[in-house]
C-alpha positions as CSV (number, residue, x, y, z in Angstrom):
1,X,-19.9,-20.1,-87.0
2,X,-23.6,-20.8,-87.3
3,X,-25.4,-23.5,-85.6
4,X,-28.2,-24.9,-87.2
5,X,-32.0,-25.2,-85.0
6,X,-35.2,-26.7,-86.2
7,X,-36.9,-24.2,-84.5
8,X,-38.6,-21.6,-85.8
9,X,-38.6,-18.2,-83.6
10,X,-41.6,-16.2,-82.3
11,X,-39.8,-13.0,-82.4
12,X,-36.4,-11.3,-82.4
13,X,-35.0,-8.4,-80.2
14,X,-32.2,-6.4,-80.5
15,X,-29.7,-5.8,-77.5
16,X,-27.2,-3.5,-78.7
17,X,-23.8,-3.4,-75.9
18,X,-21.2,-2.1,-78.0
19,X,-18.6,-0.1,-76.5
20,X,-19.8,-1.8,-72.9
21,X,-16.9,-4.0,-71.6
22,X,-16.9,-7.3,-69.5
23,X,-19.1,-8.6,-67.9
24,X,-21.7,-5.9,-68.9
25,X,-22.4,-7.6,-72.1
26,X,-23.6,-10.7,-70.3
27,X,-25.1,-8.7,-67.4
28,X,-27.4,-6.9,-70.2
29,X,-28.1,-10.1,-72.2
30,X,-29.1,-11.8,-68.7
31,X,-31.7,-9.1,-68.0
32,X,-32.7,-8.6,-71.7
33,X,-33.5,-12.6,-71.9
34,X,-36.0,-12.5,-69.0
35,X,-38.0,-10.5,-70.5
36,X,-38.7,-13.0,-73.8
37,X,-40.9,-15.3,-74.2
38,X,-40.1,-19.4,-75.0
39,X,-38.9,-19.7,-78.7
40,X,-38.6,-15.5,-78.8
41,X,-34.5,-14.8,-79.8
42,X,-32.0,-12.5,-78.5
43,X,-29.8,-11.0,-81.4
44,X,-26.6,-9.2,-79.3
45,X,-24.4,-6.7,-80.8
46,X,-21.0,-6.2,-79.2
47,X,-17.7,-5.0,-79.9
48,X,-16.2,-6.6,-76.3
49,X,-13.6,-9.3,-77.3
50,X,-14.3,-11.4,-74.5
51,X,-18.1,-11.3,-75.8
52,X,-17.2,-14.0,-78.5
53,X,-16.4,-17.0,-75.4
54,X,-18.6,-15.1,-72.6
55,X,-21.7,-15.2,-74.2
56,X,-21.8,-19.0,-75.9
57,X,-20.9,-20.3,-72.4
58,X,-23.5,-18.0,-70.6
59,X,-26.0,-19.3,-73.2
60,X,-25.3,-22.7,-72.4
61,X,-25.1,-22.6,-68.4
62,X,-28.7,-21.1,-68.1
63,X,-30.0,-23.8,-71.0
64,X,-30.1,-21.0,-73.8
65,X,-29.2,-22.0,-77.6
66,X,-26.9,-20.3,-79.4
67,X,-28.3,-20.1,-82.8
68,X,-25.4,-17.8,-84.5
69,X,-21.7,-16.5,-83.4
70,X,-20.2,-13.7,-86.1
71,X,-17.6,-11.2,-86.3
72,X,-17.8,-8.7,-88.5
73,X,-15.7,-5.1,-88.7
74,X,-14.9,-6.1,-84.9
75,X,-18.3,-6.1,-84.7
76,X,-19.6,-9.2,-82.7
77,X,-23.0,-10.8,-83.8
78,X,-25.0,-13.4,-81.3
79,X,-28.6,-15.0,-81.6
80,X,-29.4,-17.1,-78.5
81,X,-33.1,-18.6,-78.6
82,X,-34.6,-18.5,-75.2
83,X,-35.8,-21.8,-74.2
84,X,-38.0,-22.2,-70.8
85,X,-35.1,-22.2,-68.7
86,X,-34.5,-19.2,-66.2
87,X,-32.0,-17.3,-68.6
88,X,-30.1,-15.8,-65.8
């Protein structure tokens, strides 16, 4: 599923969690977010099932956009553009 922005990104960084379970997926994405600037994207690499509902709705209770959700070779692909929000 990809959802389309106007936005252009500043930069992109990689979080890779795979072969972390629940909730450390989120946990790490939380803390790796902070540290981004406005308009800078997250791209998070995990293999935790739950990842593929945990991270869209942690992206969209701290005002995050999910840019991208794949799967691929149970390999789960996210990019979640930080917006000014806290990104908790």
């Amino acid at each position: 599923m990809t959802i389309p922005s106007t936005e252009t990104a500043q930069r992109t960084v990689t979080l890779d969690v795979r072969g972390q379970s629940c909730p450390m997926p989120v946990v790490r994405a939380a803390q790796a977010i902070r540290d981004l600037a406005a308009g800078d994207v997250l791209e998070i690499l995990s293999t935790d099932r739950g990842s593929w509902s945990d991270i869209p709705t942690w992206a969209g209770t701290t005002g995050n956009e999910l840019l991208e959700r794949a799967e691929e070779d149970g390999v789960f692909r996210y990019l979640v553009r930080r917006t000014g929000g806290e990104g908790r």
